[in-house]
C-alpha positions in Angstrom: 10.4 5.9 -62.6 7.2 7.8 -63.7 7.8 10.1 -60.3 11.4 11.1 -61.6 10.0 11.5 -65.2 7.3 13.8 -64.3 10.8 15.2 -62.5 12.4 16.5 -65.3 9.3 17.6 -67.1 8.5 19.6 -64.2 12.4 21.3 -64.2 11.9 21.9 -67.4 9.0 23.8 -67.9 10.2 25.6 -64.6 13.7 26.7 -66.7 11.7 27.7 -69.5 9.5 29.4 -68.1 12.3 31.7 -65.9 14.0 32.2 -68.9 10.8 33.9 -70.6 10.7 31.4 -73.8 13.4 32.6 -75.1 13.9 31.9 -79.1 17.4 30.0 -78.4 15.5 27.3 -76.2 14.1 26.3 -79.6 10.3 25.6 -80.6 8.4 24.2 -77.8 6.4 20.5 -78.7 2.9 22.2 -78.1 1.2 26.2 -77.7 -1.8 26.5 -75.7 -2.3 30.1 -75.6 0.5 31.5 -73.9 1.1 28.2 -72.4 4.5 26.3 -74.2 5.3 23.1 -73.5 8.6 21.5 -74.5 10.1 18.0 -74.5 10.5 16.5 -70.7 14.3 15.8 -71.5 14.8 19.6 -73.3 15.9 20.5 -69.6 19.6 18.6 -69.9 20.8 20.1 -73.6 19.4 24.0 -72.0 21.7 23.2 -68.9 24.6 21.9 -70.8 24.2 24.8 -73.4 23.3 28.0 -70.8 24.3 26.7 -67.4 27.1 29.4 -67.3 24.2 32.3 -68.0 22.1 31.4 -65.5 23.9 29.2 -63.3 20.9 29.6 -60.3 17.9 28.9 -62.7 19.5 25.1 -63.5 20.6 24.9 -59.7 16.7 25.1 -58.9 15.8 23.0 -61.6 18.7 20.1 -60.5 17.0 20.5 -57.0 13.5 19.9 -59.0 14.5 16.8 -60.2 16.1 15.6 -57.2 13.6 16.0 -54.8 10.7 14.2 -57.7 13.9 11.3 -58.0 13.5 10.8 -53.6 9.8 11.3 -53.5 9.6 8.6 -55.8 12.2 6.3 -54.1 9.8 6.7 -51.1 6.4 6.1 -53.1 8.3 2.5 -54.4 9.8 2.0 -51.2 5.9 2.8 -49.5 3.8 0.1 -52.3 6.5 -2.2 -51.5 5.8 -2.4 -47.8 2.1 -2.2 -48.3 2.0 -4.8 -50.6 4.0 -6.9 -48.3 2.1 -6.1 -45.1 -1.0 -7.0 -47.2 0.2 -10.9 -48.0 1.4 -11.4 -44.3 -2.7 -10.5 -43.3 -4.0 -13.1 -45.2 -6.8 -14.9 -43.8 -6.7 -17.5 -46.5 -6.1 -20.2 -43.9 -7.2 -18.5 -41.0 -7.6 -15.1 -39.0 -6.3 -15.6 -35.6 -4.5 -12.4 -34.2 -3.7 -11.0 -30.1 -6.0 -8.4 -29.2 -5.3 -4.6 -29.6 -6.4 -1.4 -27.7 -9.4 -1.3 -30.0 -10.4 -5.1 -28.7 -9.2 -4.1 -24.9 -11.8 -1.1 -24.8 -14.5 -3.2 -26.3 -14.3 -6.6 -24.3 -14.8 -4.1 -21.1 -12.1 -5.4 -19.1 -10.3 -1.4 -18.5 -13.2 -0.8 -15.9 -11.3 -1.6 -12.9 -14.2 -3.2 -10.8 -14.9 -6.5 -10.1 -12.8 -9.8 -10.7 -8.9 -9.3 -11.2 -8.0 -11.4 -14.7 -4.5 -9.5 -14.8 -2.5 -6.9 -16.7 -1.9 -4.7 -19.9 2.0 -4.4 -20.8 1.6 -0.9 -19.8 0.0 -1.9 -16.5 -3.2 -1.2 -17.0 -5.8 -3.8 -14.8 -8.2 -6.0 -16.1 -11.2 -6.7 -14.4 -14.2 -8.0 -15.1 -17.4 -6.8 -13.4 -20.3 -8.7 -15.8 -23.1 -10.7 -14.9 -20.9 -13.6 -17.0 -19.0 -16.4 -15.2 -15.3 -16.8 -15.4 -13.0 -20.3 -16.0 -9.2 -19.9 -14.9 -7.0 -23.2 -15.6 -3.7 -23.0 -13.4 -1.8 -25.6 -12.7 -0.5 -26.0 -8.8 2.1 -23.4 -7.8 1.3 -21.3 -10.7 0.2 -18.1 -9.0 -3.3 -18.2 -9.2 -3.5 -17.8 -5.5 -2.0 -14.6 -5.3 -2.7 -13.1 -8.8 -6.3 -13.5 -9.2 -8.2 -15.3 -5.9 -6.5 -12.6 -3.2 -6.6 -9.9 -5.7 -10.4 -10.6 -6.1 -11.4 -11.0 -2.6 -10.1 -7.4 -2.4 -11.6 -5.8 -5.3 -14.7 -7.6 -5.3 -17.4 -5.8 -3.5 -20.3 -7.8 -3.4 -21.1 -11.0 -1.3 -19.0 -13.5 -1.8 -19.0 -17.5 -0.7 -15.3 -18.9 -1.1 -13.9 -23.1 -1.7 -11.0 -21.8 0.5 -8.7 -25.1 1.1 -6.0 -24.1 3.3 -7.5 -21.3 5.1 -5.1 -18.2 3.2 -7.3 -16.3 1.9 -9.1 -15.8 5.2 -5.7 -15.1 6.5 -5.0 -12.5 4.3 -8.3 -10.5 3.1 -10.9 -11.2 5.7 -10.0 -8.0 7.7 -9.8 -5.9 4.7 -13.1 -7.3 3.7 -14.9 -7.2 7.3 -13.9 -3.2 6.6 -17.6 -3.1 4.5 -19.0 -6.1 5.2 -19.8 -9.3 6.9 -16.8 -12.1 6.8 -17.4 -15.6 8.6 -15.4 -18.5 8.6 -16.9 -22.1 8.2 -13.9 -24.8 9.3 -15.9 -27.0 10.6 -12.5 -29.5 11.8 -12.1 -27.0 14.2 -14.1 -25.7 17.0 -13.3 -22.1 16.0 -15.6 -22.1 13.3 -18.7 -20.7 13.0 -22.0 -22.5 12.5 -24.6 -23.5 9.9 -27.7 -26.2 10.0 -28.1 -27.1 6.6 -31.5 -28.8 8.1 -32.3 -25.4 9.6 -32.9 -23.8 5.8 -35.8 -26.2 5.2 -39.0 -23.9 5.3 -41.9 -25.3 7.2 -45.0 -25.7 5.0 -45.5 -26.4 1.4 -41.5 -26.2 0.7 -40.7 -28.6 3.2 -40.8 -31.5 1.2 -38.8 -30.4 -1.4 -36.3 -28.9 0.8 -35.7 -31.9 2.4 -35.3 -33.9 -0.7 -32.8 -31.4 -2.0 -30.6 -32.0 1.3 -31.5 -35.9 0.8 -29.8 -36.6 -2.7 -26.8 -34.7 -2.2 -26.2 -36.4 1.3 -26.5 -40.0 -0.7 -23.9 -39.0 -3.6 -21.2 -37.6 -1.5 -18.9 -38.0 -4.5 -21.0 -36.4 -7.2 -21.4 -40.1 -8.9 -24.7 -40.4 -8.8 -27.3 -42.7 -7.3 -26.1 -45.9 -9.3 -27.9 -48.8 -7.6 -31.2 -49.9 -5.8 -29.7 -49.1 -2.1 -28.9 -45.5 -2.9 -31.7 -44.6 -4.5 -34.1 -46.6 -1.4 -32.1 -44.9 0.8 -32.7 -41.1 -0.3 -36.5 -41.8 0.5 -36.2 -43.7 3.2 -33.8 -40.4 4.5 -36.8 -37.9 3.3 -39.1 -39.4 5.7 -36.7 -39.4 8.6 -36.1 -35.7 7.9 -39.5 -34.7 7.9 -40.1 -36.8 10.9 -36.7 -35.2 13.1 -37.8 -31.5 12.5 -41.8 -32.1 13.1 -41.0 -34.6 16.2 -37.3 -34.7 17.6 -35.4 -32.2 20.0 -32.4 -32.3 18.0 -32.9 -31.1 14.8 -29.2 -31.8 13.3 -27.3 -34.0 11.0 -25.9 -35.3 13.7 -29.2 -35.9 15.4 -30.5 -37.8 12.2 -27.2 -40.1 12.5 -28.3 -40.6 16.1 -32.0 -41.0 15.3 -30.9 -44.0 12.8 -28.0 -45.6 15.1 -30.6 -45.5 18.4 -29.3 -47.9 20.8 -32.6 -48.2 22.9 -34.7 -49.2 19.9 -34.6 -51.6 17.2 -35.1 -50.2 13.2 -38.5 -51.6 13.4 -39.3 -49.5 16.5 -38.0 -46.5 14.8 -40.2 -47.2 12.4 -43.4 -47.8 14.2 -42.4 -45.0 16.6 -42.4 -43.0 13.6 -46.1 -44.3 12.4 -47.0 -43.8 15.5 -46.4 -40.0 15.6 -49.1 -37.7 15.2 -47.0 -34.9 13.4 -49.5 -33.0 12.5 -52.2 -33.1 15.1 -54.0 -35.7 15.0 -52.4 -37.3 11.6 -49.0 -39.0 10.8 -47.0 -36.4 8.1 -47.9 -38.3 5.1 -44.3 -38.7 4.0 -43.3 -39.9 7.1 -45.7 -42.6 6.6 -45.0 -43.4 3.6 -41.5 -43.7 3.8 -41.7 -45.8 6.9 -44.4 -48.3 5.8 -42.3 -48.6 2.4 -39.4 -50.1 4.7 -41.8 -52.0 6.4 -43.2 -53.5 3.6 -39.8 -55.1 2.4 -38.3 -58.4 3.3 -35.9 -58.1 6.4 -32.5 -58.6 4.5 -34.0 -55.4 2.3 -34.5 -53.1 4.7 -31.6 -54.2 6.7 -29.4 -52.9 3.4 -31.4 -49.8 2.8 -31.3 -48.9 6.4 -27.9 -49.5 6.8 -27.0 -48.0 3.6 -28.7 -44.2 4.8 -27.0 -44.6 8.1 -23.4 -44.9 6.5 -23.3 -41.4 5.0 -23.6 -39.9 8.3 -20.7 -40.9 10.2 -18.8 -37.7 9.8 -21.3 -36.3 12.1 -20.6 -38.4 14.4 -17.5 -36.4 15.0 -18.3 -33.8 18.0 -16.3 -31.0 16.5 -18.5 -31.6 12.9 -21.4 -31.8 15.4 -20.3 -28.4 17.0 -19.9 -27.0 13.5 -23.4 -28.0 12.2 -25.5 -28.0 15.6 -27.2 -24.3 14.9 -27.2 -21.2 11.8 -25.2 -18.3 12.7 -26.0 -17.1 9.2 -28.9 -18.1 6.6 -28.7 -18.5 2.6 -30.4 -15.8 2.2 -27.9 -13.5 4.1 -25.6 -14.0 0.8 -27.5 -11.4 -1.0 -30.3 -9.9 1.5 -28.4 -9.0 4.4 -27.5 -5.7 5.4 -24.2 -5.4 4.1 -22.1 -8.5 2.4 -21.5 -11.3 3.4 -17.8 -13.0 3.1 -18.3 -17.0 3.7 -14.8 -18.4 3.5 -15.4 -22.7 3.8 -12.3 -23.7 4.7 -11.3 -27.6 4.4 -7.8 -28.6 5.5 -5.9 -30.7 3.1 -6.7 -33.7 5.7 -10.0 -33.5 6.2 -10.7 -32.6 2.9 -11.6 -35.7 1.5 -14.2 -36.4 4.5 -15.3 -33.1 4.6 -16.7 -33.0 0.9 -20.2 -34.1 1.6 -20.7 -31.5 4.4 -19.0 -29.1 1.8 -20.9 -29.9 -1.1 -24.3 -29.8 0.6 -24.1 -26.6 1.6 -23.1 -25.0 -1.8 -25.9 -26.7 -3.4 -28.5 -25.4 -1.4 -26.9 -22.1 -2.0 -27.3 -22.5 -5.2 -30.5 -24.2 -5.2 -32.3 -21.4 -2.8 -30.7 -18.4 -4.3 -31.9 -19.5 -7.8 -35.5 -19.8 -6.5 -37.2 -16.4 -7.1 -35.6 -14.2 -10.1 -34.3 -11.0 -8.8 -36.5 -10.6 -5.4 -37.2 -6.9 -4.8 -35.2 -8.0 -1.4 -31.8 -8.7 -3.1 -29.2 -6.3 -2.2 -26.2 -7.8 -3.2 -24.8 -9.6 -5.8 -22.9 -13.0 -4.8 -19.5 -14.2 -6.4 -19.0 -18.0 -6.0 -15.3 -18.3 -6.0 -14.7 -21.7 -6.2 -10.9 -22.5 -5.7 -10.4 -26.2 -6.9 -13.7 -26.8 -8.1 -13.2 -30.3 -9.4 -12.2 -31.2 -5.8 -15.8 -31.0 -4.7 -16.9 -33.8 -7.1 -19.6 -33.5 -9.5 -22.2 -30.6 -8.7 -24.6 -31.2 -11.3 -26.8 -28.0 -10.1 -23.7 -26.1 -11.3 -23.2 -27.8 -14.4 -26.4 -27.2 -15.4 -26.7 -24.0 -13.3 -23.7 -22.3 -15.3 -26.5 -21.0 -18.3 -28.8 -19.4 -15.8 -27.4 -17.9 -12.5 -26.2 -14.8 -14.4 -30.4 -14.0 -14.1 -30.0 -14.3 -10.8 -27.4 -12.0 -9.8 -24.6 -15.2 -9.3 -21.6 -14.2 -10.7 -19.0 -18.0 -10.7 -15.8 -18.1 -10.5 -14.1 -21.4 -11.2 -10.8 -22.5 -10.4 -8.8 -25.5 -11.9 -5.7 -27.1 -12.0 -5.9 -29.3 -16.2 -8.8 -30.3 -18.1 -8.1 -33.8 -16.5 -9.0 -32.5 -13.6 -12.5 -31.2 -15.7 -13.3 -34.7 -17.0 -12.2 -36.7 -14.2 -15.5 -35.7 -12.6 -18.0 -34.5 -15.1 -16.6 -36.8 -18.1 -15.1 -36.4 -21.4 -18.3 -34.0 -23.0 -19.3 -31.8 -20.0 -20.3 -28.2 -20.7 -18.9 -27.1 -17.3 -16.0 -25.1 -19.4 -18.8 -24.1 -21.7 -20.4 -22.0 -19.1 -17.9 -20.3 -19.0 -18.0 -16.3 -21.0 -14.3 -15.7 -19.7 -11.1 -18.0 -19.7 -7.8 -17.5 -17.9 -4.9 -19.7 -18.9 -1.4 -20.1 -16.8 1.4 -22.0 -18.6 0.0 -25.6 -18.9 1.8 -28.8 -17.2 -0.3 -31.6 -19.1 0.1 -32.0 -23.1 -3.6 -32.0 -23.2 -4.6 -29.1 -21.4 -1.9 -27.1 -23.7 -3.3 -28.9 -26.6 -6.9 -27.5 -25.9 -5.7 -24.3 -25.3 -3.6 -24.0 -28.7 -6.7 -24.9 -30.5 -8.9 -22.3 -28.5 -6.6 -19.8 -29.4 -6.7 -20.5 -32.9 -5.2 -20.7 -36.8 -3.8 -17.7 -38.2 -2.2 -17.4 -42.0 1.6 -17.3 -42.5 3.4 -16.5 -45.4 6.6 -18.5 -46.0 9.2 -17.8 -48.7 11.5 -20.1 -50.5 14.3 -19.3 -52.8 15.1 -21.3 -56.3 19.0 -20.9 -57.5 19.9 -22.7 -60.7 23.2 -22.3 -62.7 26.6 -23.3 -62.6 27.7 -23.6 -59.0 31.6 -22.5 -60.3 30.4 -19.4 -61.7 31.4 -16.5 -60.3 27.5 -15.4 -60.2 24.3 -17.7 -60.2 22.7 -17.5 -63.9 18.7 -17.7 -62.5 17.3 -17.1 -58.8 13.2 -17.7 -58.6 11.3 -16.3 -55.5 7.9 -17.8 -54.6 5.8 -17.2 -51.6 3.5 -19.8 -50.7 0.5 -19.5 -47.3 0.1 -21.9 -45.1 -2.0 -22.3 -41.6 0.0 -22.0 -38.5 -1.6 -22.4 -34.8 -1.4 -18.5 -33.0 0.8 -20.3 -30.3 1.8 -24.6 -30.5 0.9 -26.7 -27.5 4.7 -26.3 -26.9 4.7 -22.7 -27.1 1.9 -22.6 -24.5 3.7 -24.7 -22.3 6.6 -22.6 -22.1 4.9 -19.6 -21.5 6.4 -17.3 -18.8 5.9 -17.7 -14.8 4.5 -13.5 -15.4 2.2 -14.3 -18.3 -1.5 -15.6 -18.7 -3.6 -15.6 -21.6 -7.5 -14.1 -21.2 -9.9 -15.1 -23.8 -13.1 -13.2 -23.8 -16.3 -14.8 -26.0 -16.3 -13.2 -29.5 -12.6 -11.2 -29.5 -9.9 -11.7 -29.9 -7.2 -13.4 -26.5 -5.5 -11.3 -24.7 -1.7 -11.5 -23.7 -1.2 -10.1 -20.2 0.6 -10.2 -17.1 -0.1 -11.6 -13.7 -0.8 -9.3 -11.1 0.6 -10.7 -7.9 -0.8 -8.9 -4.6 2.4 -8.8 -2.7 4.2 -6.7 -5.2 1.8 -4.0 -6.5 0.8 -1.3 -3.4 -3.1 -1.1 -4.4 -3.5 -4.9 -3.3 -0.3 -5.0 -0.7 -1.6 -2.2 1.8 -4.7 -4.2 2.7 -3.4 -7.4 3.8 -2.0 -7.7 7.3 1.7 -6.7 7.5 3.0 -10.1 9.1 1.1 -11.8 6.9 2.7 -10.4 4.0 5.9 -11.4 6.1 5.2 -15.2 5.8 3.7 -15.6 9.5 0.7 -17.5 8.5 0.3 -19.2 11.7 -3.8 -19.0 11.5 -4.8 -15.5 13.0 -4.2 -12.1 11.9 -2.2 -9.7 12.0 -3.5 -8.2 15.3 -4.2 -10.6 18.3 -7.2 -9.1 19.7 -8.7 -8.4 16.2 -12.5 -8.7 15.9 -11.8 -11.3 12.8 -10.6 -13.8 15.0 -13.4 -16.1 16.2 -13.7 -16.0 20.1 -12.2 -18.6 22.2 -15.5 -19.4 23.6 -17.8 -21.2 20.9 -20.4 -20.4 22.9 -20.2 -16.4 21.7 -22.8 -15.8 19.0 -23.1 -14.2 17.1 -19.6 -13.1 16.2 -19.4 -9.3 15.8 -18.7 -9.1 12.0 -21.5 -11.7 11.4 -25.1 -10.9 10.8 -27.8 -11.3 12.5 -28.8 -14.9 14.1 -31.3 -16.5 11.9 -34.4 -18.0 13.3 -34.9 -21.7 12.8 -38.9 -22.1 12.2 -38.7 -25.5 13.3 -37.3 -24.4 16.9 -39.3 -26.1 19.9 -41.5 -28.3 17.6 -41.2 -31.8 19.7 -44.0 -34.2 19.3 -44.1 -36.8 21.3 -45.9 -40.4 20.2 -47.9 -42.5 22.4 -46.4 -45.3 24.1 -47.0 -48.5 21.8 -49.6 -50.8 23.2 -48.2 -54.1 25.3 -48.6 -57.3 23.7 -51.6 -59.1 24.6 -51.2 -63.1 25.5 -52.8 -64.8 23.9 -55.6 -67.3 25.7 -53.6 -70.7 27.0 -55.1 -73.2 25.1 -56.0 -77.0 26.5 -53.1 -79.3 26.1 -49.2 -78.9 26.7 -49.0 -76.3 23.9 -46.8 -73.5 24.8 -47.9 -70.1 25.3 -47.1 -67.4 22.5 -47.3 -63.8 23.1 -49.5 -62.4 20.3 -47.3 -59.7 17.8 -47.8 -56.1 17.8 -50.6 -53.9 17.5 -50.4 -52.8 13.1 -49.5 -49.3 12.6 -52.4 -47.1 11.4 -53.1 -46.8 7.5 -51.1 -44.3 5.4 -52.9 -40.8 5.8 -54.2 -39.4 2.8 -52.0 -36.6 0.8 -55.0 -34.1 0.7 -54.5 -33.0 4.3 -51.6 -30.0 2.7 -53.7 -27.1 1.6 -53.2 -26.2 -2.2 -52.2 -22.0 -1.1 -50.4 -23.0 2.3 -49.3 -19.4 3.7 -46.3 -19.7 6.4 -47.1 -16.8 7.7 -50.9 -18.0 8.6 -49.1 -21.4 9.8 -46.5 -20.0 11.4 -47.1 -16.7 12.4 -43.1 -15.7 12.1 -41.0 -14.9 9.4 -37.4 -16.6 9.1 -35.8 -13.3 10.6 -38.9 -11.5 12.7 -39.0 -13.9 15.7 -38.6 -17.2 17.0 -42.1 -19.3 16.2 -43.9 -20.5 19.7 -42.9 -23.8 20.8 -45.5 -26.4 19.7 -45.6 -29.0 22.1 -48.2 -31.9 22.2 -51.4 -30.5 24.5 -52.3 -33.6 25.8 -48.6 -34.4 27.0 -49.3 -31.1 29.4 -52.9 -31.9 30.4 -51.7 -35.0 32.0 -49.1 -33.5 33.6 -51.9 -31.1 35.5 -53.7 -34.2 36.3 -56.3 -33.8 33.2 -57.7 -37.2 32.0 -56.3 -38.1 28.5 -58.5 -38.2 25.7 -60.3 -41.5 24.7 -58.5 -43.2 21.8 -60.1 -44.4 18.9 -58.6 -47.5 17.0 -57.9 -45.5 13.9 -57.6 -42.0 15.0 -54.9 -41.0 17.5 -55.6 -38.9 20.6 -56.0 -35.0 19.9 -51.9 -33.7 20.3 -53.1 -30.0 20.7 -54.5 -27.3 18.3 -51.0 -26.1 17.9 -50.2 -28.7 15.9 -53.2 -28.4 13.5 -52.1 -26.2 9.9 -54.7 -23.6 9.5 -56.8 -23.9 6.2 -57.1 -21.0 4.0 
């Protein structure tokens, strides 16, 4: 109204002023200088009196008026909405809100390198390339396969080390990723699988112990439960000495040569464990934890060491199986390849859905001591690459508890994770109901839900947001023609952004993406097989649905050679050197029981008992600044070490007399053998 009122002022003051004040408009309401100002409604008794004299004058003027009458229209019609818009963005009982282009360019995901999380409406990719790790929760037969593990494998870059079930993403990326890097396949149910030593990674010297005991405890929880009773926990140091004792003493320096070690049919436990005191490991001295570890199972009662002993041999009969054996018998790769080798290395471990459930120990040893090597040193001037653990199922590997506890500190390190799960069942089936394994995570991915908790979590992660409801009030006489009083109140109330319902019925093409600190994200799914940038490089018949194990091309390099024997494959890198290859020690032969003298009488003889094992060597004989190089003489990659082989083993073979033995020090095994001081 006060628009349209300043309307008619304006028209007539315009009037007055084309007609030049006349006298007949009458005396104006105020004179300032030559300035006149009449009354704002003077305008309709000059156009009803003189319209017919000057017809266009009071055309302009009706025009005036008009055009102030819309403009304010609009101004009413423009508070109105703004006012309106301002009550529906209350944050009285919450803020929540889906992102917009300003949060899309800030959370970094428009980069186009790295992990593929999905799309913008407008198809625009989001990746994510950061240092942070990344959750996705995707129910089975959800997608997540093709939208985000292929599409990563091919946009990814870096090293990578993949939980690869069925064997399809090896099927479908391998060649395009063999095209910059290394790509090997671990399978170890079959024999065309390449090979790793997980005893092979423990460095001789001062890291040997600890090495070992790393390899020991995950071997005894092969289910991520823990060590929860006496045998378990007996048995992971009764392991650690037989460790040390295989790779300073025995030819075969494999799993499967530890299950054979333990499971000896020409010897007795006790045997094994005097041969092993017997062993002069390191010259002329028993390793010290070899010792100790045997004389511990000595020392208990029979029925004891019978459990422990039999407890440590039952977690290696998988190896016992002589295509595992083939699998784990030598390192066509090393840890360290993941991020020092040349180029990057592509390690798809690839469990079929039948051997899965045996397989898991084998599996989760070896991603622990990746984990658990690669997170020794921060940032190594050697480092080239950095490694994306894509870990497809996670939950089916059991508890990791290096990961778990890992998650807040392998960013430092250049390890990027990428988890993969189907519910947060799945999540507290095997790390419990207040694990921080979802915590770790910077970046989450949601599919549509198929479990009322995991929506229920993921309603509440997304949010409350503020809603503004309306309700009506009529009162009056419902048979009059009109209602005498209608009252309008709006009222706010808290509303979820989506209900665990709406979650669950999100579409087959959708995901959600919530990054730390903005707001989520609606997008699309970005399935390879029908956008071109991630279609052309997988194999044509693959994309056909001929996943019959090999590649598109028969004679393609990818394909591992018929002949296991063929190391190292061509798109590997290069054999590592094991720096325990060619140490063999062998012990003296145990004394023969002595008879004892027949005494007088009709007593029978009794043959008198073994000769004792020698005391437990001392712990000082490990020099505090052990150097593997001055031990050694080889690094990991630079050569194969010299065989170390016991002297006097050789000198009798040329006919040399063998040295005198003293009662309790053993015969001089050869200066090989002897770890040069500092």
């Amino acid at each position: 109204m006060a628009v349209m009122f300043i309307g008619i002022w304006v028209a007539s003051q315009y009037a007055a002023h084309a007609l030049a004040y006349q006298p007949q408009l009458g005396e104006p309401m105020l004179r300032l200088g030559t300035l006149r100002l009449y009354e704002p409604w003077a305008f309709f008794s000059w156009d009803w009196n003189y319209n017919a004299y000057a017809p266009d004058i009071f055309s302009r003027c009706v025009f005036i008026v008009i055009g102030f009458t819309v403009l304010g229209v609009l101004a009413a019609v423009g508070v109105a909405l703004w006012r309106a818009k301002e009550v529906e963005e209350s944050t009285t009982h919450g803020s929540a809100r889906w992102a917009d282009e300003k949060d899309l360019k800030r959370s970094g995901l428009l980069d186009g390198d790295g992990v593929v999380l999905g799309k913008t409406e407008d198809g625009r990719y989001l990746t994510h390339n950061g240092p942070e790790h990344i959750e996705v929760t995707a129910p089975s037969r959800s997608g997540k396969g093709v939208s985000s593990v292929v599409t990563t494998l091919i946009n990814w870059r870096g090293s990578v080390i993949v939980n690869d079930i069925k064997g399809e993403n090896w099927m479908l990326t391998a060649r395009h990723r063999s095209g910059f890097g290394y790509v090997l396949k671990f399978n170890p149910a079959f024999l065309d699988s390449c090979r790793y030593n997980p005893m092979a990674e423990v460095r001789f010297g001062m890291e040997e112990v600890k090495d070992v005991q790393n390899i020991t405890d995950m071997i005894v929880d092969p289910e991520g439960k823990g060590k929860p009773d006496h045998w378990s926990k007996e048995a992971d140091a009764w392991l650690t000495a037989v460790f040390l004792h295989i790779l300073y003493a025995e030819p075969d320096k494999t799993l499967p040569g530890v299950a054979r070690f333990l499971d000896n049919p020409e010897r007795t436990i006790d045997a094994s464990l005097h041969y092993m005191l017997n062993t002069k490991h390191l010259g002329d001295r028993v390793h010290p934890v070899v010792a100790i570890g045997a004389r511990a199972l000595l020392n208990k009662s029979e029925n004891e060491r019978s459990g422990v002993h039999s407890t440590a041999r039952s977690f290696f009969s998988l190896y016992l199986d002589p295509i595992v054996a083939q699998a784990v018998s030598e390192s066509d790769f090393s840890v360290y390849d993941l991020m020092r080798a040349e180029h990057p290395l592509s390690l798809y471990l690839i469990s079929p859905p039948s051997d899965k459930r045996r397989l898991r120990p084998l599996f989760r040893l070896i991603i622990n001591q990746v984990f658990t090597r690669l997170t020794e040193e921060l940032n190594p001037e050697s480092n080239r690459h950095r490694l994306l653990a894509q870990l497809d199922e996670f939950p089916a590997l059991g508890k990791i508890e290096q990961i778990e506890e890992g998650l807040g500190f392998y960013a430092g390190y250049g390890i990027k994770v990428l988890m993969y799960n189907q519910s947060v069942n799945q999540i507290i089936k095997y790390y419990g109901p207040n694990n921080t394994v979802m915590d770790g995570a910077h970046i989450h991915v949601w599919y549509a839900p198929n479990t009322e908790e995991t929506a229920k979590k993921i309603s509440d992660a997304l949010g409350v947001k503020t809603e503004r409801q309306q309700q009506t009030n009529y009162a009056g006489n419902r048979l009059a023609p009109w209602l005498g009083h209608v009252m309008v109140s709006n009222q706010e109330t808290s509303r979820p952004l989506l209900t665990p319902g709406e979650v669950s019925e999100l579409p087959p093409t959708d995901c959600i993406i919530k990054v730390a600190g903005l707001p989520p994200i609606r997008a699309k799914k970005t399935a390879y097989y029908s956008d071109p940038n991630f279609s052309k490089h997988v194999p044509p018949t693959i994309q056909e649905g001929q996943r019959k194990g090999a590649l598109a091309e028969k004679n393609h390099p990818m394909n591992p050679p018929a002949d296991t024997a063929v190391r190292p494959y061509r798109y590997g890198p290069p054999t590592p050197r094991n720096p325990w290859a060619g140490r063999v020690v062998v012990a003296p032969p145990a004394p023969a029981p002595v008879a004892a003298p027949a005494p007088t009488g009709n007593l029978a003889i009794t043959p008198a008992l073994p000769q004792a094992a020698p005391p437990v060597p001392p712990l000082d004989h490990i020099p505090p600044e052990f150097s593997h190089e001055k031990a050694d003489g080889q690094d990991l990659h630079q050569g194969v070490p010299a065989p170390i082989v016991a002297d006097a083993v050789l000198e009798n073979a040329q006919g040399v007399p063998e040295a005198p033995t003293a009662p309790d020090k053993g015969p001089d095994l050869g200066r090989s053998l002897e770890w040069n001081l500092p």
